[in-house]
DSSP file (Angstrom, degrees, kcal/mol; ACC not computed):
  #  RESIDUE AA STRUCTURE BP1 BP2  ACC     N-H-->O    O-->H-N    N-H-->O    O-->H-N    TCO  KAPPA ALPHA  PHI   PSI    X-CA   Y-CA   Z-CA
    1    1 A X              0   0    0      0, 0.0     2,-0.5     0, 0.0    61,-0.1   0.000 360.0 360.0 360.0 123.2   -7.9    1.9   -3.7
    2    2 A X        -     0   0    0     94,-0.1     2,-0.3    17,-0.0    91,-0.0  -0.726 360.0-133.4 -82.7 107.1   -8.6   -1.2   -1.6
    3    3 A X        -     0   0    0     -2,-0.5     2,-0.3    17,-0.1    17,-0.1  -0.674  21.5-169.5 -53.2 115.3   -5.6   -3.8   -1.7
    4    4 A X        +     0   0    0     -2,-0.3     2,-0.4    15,-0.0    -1,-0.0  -0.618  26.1 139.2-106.1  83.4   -6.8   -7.4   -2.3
    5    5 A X        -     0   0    0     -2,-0.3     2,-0.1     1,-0.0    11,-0.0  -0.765  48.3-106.0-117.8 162.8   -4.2   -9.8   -1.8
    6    6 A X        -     0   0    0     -2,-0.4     2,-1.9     1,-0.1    -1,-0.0  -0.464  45.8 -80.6 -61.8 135.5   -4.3  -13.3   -0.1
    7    7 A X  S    S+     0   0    0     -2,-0.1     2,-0.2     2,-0.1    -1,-0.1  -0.195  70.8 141.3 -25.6  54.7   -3.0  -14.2    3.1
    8    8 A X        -     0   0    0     -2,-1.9     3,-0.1     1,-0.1    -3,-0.0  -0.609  57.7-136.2-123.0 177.7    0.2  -14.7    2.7
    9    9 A X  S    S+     0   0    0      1,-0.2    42,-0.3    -2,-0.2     2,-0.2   0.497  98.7  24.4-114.4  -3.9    3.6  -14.2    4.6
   10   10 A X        -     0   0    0     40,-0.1     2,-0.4    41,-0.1    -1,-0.2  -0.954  59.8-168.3-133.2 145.4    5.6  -12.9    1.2
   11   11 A X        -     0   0    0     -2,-0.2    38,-2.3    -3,-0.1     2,-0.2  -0.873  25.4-134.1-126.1 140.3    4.0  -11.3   -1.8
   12   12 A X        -     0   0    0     -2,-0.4     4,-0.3    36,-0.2     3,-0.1  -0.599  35.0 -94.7 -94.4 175.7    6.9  -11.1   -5.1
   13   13 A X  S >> S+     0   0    0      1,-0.3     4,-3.8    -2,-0.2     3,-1.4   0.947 125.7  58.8 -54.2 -58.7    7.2   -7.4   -7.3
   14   14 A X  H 3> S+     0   0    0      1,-0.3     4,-2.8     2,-0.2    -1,-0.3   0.836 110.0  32.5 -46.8 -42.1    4.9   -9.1   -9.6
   15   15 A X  H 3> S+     0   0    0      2,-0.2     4,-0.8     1,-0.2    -1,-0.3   0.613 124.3  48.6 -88.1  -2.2    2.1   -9.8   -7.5
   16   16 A X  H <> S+     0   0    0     -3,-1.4     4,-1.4    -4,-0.3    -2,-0.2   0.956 113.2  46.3 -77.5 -52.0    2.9   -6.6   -5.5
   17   17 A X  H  <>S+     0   0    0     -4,-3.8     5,-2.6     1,-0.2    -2,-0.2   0.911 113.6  52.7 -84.2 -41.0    3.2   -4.5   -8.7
   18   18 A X  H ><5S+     0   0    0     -4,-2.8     3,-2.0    -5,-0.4    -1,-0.2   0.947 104.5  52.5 -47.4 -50.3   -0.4   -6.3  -10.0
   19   19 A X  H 3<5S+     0   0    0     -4,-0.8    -1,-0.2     1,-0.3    -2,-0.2   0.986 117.0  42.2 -64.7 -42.1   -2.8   -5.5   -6.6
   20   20 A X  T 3<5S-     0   0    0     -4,-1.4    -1,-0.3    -5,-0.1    -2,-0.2  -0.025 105.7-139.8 -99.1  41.2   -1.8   -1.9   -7.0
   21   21 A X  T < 5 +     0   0    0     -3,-2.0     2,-0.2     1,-0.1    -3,-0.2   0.783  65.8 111.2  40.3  45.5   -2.2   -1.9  -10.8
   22   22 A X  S   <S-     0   0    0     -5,-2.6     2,-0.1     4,-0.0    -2,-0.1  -0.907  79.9 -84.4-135.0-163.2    0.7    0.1  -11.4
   23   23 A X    >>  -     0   0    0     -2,-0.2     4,-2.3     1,-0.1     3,-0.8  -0.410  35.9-119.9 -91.0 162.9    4.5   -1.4  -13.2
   24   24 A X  H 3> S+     0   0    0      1,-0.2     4,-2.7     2,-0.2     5,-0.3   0.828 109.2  74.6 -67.9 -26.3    7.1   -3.3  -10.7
   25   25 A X  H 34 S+     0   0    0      1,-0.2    -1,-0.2     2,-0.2     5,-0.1   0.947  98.7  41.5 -54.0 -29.5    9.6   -0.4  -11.8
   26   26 A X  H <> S+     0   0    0     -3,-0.8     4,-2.5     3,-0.2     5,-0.3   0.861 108.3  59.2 -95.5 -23.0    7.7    2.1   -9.6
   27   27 A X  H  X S+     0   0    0     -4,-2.3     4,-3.7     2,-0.2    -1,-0.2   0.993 117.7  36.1 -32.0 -60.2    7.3   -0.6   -6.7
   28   28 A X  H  X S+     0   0    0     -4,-2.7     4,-1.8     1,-0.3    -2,-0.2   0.579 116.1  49.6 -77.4  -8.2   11.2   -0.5   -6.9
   29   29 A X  H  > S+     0   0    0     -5,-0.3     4,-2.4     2,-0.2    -1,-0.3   0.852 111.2  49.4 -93.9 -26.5   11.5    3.1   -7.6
   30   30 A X  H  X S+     0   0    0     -4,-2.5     4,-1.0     2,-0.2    -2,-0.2   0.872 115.0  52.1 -85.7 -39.2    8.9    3.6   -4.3
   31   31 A X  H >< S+     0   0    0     -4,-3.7     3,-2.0    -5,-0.3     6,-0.2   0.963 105.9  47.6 -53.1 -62.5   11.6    1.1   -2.4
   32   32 A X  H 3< S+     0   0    0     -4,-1.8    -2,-0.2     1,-0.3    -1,-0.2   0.902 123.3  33.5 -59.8 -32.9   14.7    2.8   -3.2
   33   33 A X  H 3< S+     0   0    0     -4,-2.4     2,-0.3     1,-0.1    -1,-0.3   0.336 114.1  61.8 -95.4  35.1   13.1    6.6   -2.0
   34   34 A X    X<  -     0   0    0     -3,-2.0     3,-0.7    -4,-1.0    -1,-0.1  -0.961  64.6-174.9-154.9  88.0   10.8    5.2    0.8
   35   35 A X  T 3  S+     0   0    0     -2,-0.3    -4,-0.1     1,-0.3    -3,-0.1   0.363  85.8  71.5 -96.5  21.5   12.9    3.3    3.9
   36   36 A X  T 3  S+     0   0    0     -5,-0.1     2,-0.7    20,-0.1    -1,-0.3   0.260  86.1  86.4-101.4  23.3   10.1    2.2    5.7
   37   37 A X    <   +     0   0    0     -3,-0.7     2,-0.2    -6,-0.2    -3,-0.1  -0.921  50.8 157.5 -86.4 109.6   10.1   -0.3    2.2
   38   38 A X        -     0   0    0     -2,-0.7    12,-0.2    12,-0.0    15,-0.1  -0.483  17.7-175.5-146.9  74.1   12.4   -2.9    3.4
   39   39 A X        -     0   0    0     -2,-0.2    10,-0.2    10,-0.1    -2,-0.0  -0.548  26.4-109.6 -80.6 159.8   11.7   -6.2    1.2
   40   40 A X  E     -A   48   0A   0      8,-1.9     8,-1.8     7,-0.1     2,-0.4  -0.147  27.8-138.1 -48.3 149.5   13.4   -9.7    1.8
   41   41 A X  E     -A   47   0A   0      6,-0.2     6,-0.2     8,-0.0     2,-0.1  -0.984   7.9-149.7-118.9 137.2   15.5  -10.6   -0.5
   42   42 A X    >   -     0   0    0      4,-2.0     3,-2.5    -2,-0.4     4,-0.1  -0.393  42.7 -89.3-128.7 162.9   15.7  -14.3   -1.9
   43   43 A X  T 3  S+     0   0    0      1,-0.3     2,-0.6     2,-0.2    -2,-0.0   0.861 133.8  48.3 -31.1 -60.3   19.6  -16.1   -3.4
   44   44 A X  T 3  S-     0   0    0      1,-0.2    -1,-0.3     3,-0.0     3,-0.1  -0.036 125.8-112.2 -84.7  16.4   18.6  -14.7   -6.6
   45   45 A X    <   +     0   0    0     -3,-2.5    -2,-0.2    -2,-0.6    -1,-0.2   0.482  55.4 164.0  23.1  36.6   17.8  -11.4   -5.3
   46   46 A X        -     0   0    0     -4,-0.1    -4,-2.0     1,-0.1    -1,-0.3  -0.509  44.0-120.9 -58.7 142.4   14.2  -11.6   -5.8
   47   47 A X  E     -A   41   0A   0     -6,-0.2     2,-0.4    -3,-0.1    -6,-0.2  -0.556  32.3-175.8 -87.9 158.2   12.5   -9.2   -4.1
   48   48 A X  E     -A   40   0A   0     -8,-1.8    -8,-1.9    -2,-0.2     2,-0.7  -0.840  20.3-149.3-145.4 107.7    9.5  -11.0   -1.1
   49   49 A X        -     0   0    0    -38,-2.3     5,-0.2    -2,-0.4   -10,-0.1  -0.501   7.6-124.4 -91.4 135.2    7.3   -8.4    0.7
   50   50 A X        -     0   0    0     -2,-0.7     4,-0.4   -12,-0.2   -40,-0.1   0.039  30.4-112.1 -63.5-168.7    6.1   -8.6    3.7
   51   51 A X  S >> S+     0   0    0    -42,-0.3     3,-1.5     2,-0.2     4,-1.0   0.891 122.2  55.4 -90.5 -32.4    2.3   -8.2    4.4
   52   52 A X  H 3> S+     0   0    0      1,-0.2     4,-1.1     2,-0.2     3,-0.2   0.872 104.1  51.3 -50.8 -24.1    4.5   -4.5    6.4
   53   53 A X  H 34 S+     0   0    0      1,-0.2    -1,-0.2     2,-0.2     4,-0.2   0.555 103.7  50.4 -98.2   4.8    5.6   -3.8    3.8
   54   54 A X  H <4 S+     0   0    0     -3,-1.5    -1,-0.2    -4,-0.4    -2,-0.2   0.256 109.8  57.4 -66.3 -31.1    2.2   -3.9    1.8
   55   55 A X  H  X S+     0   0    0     -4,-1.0     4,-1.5    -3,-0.2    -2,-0.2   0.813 108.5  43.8 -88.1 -40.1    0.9   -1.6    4.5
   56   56 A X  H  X S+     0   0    0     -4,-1.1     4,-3.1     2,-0.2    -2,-0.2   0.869 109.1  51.3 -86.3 -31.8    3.4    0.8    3.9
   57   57 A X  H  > S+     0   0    0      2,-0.2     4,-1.0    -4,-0.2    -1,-0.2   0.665 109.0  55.9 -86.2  -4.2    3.3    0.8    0.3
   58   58 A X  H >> S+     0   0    0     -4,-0.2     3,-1.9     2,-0.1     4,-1.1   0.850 110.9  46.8 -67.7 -79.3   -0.8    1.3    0.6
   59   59 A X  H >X S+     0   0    0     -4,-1.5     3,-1.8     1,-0.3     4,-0.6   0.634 108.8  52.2 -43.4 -71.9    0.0    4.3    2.6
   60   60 A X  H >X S+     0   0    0     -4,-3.1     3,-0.9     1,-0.3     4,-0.7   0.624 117.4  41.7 -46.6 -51.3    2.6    5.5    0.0
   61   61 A X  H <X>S+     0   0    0     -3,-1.9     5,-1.0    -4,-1.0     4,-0.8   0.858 111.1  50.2 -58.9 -53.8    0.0    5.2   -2.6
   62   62 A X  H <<5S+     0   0    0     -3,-1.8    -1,-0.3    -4,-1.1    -2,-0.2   0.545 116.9  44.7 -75.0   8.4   -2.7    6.5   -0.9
   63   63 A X  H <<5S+     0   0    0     -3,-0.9     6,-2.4    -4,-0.6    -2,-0.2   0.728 126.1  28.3-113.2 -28.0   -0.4    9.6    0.0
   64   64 A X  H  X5S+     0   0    0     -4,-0.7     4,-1.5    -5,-0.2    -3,-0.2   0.750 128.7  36.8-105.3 -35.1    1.1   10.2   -3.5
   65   65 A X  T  <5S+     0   0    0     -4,-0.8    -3,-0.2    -5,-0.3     3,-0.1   0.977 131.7  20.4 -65.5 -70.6   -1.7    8.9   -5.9
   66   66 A X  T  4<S+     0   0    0     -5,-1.0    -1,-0.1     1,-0.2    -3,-0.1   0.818 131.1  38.0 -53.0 -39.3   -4.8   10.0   -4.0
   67   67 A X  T  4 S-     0   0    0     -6,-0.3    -1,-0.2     2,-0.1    -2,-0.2   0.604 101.0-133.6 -90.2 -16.9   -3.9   12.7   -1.7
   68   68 A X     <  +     0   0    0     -4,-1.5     2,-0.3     1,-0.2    -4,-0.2   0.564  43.2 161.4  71.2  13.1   -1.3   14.2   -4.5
   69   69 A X        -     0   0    0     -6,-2.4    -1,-0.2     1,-0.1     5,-0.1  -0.510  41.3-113.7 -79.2 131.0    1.8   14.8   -2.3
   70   70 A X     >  -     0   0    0     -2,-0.3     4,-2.3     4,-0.0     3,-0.4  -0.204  32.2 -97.8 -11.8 123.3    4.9   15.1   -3.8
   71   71 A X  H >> S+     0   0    0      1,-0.3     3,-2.9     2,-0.2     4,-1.6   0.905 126.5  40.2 -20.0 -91.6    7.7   12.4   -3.2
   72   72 A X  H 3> S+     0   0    0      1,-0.3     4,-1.5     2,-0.2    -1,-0.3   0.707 110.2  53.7 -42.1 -43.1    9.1   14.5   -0.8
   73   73 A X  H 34 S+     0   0    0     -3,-0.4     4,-0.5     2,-0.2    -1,-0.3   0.729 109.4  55.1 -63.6 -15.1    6.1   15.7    0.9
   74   74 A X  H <X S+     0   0    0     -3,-2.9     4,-0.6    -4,-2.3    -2,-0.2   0.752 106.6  44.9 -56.1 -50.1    5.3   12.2    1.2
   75   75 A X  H >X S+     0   0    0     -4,-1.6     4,-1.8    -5,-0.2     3,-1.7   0.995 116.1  49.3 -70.9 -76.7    8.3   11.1    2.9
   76   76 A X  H 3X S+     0   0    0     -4,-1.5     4,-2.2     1,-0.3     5,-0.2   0.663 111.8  46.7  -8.9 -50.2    8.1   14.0    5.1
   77   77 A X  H 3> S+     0   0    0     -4,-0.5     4,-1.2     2,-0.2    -1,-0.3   0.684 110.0  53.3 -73.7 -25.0    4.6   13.5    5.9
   78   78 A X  H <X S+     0   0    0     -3,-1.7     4,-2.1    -4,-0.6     7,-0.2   0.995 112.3  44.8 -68.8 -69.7    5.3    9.8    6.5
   79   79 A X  H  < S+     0   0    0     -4,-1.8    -2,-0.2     1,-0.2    -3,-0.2   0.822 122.6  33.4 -78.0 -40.9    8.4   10.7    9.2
   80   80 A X  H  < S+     0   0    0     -4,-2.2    -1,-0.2    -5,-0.3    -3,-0.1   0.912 133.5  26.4 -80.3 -30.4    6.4   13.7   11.3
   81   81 A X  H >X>S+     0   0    0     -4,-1.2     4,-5.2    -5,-0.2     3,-0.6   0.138  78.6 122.9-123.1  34.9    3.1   12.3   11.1
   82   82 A X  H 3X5S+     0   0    0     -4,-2.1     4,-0.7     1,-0.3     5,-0.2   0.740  78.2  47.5 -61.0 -34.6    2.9    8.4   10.6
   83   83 A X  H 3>5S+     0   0    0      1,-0.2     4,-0.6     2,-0.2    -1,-0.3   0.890 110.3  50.8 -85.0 -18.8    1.1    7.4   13.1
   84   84 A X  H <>5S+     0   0    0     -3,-0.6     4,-2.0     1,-0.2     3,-0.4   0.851 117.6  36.9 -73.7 -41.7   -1.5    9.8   12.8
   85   85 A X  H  X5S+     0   0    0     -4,-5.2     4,-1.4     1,-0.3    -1,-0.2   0.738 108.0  62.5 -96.4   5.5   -2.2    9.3    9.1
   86   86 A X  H  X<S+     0   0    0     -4,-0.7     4,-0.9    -5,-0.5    -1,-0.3   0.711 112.1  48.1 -88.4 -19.6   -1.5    5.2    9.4
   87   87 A X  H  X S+     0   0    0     -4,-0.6     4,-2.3    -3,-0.4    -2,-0.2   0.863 114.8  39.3 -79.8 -31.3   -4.9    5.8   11.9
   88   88 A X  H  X S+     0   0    0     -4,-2.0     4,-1.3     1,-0.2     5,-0.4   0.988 116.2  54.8 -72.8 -42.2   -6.9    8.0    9.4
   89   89 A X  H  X S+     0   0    0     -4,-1.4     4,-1.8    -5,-0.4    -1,-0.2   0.741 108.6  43.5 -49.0 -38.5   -5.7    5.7    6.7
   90   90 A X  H >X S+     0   0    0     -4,-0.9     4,-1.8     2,-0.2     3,-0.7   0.991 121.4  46.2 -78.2 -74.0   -7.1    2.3    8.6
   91   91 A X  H 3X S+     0   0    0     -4,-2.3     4,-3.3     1,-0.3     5,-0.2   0.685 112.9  44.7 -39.9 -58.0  -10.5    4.5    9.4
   92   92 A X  H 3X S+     0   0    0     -4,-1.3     4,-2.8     1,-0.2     5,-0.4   0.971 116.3  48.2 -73.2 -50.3  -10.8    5.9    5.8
   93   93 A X  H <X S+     0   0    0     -4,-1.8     4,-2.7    -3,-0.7    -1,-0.2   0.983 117.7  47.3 -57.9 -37.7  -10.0    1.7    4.4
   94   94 A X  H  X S+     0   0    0     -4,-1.8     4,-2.1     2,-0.2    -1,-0.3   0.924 109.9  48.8 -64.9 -36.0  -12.8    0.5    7.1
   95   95 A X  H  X S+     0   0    0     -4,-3.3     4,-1.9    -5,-0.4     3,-0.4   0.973 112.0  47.6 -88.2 -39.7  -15.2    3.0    6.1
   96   96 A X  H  X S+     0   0    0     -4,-2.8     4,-1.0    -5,-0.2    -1,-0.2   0.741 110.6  55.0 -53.5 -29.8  -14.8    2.2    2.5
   97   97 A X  H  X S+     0   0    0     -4,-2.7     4,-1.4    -5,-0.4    -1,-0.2   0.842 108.4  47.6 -68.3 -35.8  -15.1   -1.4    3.4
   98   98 A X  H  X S+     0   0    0     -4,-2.1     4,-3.0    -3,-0.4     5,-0.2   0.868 109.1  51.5 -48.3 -55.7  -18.3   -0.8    5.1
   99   99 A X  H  X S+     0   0    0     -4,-1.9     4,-3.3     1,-0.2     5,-0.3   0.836 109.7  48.5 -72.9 -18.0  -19.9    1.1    2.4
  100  100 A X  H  X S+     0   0    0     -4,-1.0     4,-1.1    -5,-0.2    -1,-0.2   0.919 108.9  54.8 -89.3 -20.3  -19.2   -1.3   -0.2
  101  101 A X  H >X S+     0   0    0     -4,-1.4     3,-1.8     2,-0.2     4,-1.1   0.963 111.8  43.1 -10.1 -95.3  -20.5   -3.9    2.0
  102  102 A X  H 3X S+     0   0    0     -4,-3.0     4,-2.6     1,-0.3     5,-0.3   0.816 110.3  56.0 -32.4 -53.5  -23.6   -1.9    2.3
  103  103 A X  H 3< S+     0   0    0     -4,-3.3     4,-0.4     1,-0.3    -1,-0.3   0.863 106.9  54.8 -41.4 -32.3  -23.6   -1.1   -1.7
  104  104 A X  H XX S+     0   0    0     -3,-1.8     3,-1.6    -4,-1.1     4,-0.9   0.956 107.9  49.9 -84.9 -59.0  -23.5   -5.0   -2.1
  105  105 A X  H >< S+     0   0    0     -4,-1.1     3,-0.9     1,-0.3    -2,-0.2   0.954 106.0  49.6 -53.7 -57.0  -26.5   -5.4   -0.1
  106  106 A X  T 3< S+     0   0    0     -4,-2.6    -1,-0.3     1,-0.2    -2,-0.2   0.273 102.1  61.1 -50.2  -5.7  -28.5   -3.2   -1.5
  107  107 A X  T <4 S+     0   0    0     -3,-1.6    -1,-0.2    -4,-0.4    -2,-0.2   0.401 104.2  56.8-101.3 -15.4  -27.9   -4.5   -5.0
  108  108 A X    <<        0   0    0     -4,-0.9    -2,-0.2    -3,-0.9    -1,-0.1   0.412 360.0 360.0 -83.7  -8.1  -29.3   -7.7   -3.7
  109  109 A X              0   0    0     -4,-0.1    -1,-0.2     0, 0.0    -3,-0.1   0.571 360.0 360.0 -93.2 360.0  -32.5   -6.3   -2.6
């Protein structure tokens, strides 16, 4: 799953919980067991995430939703091997951006 969101320097639950089509309860349920989650918080305690904290909650997704890990193997996986799978992660999101590229061209011919 490709993340589309706009450029911006805070995203709210809603618009968080919308790009990755799932409800804002498991956004908030993915904050509380997840601490590399850390959104701002506004008077009214609205939550405002950053575009890091958009990056991390792709990786969470792409770790529990795609890959199947387990909460816990997730978090685990996160803390021994983060940097390593935040590199496959960026390759695997480039190469999917590339092929749909290509697909796009080729529907044009």
């Amino acid at each position: 799953m490709h993340i589309d969101l706009p450029e911006k320097r805070y995203y709210s639950i809603g618009e968080v919980a919308e790009a990755f089509k799932v409800n804002a309860s498991l956004i908030r349920f993915w904050e509380k067991e997840f601490d590399v989650i850390k959104p701002k918080k506004n008077a009214k305690g609205n939550r405002k995430f950053t575009p890091q904290d958009i990056k991390n909650l792709e990786l969470i997704y792409h770790l529990v939703k795609e890959r199947g890990f387990t909460l816990e193997g997730a978090k685990t996986h996160l803390k021994e091997e983060k940097q390593k799978t935040l590199t496959n992660f960026e390759i695997i999101r480039k190469l999917e951006s590339v092929k749909a590229e290509l697909v796009n061209l080729k529907n044009q011919l």
